[in-house]
N, C-alpha and C positions, 0 to 999 in steps of 0.2 A: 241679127247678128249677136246680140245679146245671149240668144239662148246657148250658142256652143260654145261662147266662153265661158259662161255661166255654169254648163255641165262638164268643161275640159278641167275646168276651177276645182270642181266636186269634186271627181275625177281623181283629180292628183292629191288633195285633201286625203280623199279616203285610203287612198293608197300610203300616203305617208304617215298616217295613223297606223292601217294595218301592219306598216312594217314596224312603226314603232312597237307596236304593243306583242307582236310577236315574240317568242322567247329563243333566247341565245341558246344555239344549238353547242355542246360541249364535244371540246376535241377529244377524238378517242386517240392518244401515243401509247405505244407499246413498248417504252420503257416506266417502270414504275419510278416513283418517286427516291431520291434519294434516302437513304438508313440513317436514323439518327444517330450520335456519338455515342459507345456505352457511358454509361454513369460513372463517374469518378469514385473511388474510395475514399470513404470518409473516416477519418483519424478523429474515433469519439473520444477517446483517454489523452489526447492533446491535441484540444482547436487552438487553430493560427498558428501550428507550430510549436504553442508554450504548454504549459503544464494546467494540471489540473485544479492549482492553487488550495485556499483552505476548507479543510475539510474534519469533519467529526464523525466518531463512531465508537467500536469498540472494537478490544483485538485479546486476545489471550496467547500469554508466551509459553514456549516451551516448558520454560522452567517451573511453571506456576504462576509466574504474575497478569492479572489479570484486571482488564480496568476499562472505563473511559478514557478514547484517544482522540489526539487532533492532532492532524495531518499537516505539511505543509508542501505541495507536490509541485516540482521543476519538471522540465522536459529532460534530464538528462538522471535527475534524482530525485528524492523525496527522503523527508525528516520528522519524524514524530515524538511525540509525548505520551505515557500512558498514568494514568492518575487512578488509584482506588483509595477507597477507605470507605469500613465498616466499625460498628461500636454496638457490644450486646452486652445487653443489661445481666446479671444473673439472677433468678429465680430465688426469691426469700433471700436469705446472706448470704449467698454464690457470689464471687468478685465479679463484677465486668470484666470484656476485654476489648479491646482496641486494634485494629490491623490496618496499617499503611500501607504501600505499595505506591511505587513511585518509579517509570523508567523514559528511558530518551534511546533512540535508534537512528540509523542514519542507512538508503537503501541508493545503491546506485545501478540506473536502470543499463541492464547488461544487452539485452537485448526487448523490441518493442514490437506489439502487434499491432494491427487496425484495433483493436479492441482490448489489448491486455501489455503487459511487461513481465519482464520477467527482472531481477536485481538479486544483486549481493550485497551484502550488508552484515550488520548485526543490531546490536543493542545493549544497555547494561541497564540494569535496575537495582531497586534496596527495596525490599520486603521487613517492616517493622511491625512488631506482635508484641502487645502488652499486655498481661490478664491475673490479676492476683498480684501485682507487686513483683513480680517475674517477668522480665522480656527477651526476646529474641530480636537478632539485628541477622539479613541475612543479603548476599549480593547474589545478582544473577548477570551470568556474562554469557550473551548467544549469539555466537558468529554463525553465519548462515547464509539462507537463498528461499527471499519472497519471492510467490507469482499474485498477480495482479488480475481479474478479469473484469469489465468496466459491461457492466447488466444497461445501460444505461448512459450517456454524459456527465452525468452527477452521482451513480452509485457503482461503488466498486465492491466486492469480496475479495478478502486476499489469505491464501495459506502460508505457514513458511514448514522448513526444512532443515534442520544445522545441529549443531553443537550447543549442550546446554549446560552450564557449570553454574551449580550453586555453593555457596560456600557460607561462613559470617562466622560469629562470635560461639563463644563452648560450649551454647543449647543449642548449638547448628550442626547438621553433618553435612560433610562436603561431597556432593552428588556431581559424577561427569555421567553426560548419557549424549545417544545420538538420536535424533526421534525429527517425527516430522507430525502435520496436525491430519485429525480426520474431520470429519463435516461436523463435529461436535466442536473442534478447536477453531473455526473458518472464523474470522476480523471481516468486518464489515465497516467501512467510510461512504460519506455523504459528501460531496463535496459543493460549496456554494458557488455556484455561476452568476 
């Protein structure tokens, strides 16, 4: 009596082994799987909403002035500084001369892309040239319209477009023009995240 419970024992052993170790047959359904959502648009030239905050580079204006700039960029606008100066020796007894350059602008963003803006604005600056014990004093006033395109998070190029009036003191002539920049005149900001 021992032996066929003994082999009824095995028996069922081996069977519940073999079904254990057998491999899970996969349902075949013939709907595919759900599509995943497209990807959302991502706004590089203002995360979270805000601006691009502070930022450095250089920009060259219409009118001639041209310089190191720091940026300070809002979601709705942006406000810069542009700063130069240069100083050259002159050769044996040639006087030195001296050139300042100094401006502030203010742009408000008109319209904004996934990756760019566009604003109107302007600027004003003072261009100061001293060489020989002679100087010139000269203002630049440029109302206008930046575009913005953001290569990157942190790096933008920007061109502008507008009105450019220079004027100043008796060694100055007073220049109105309308002009816009070519890829020689392009500003470039880096802005820090």
């Amino acid at each position: 009596m021992k032996k066929p419970l003994f082999l009824s024992s095995l028996l069922l052993g081996g069977l519940a082994l073999t079904l254990a170790a057998a491999p899970a047959m996969a349902q075949t359904d013939a709907t595919p799987p759900p599509a995943s959502p497209p990807p959302t648009a991502v706004v590089v030239s203002s995360p979270s909403g805000g601006g691009a905050g502070l930022g450095f580079g250089a920009v060259a204006w219409l009118g001639g002035l041209a310089g190191a700039q720091v940026v300070y960029d809002q979601t709705m606008f942006h406000i810069e500084g542009t700063l130069s100066y240069a100083h050259t020796s002159g050769p044996g007894m040639a006087p030195s001369s001296s050139n300042f350059q100094f401006g502030a602008g203010g742009w408000y963003h008109l319209f904004r892309g996934v990756n760019s803006d566009f604003s109107l604005g302007g600027g004003a600056g003072l261009n100061y040239t001293s060489a020989g014990g002679a100087s010139t004093t000269s203002f630049d006033l440029e109302p206008g319209a930046e575009a913005r395109v953001f290569l990157t998070p942190n790096f933008a190029l920007s061109g502008r477009v507008g009105f450019a009036i220079t004027f100043g003191d008796n060694n100055t002539s007073t220049n109105i023009g309308i002009g816009g920049q070519t890829t020689a005149g392009f500003g470039f900001t880096y802005f820090i995240r």
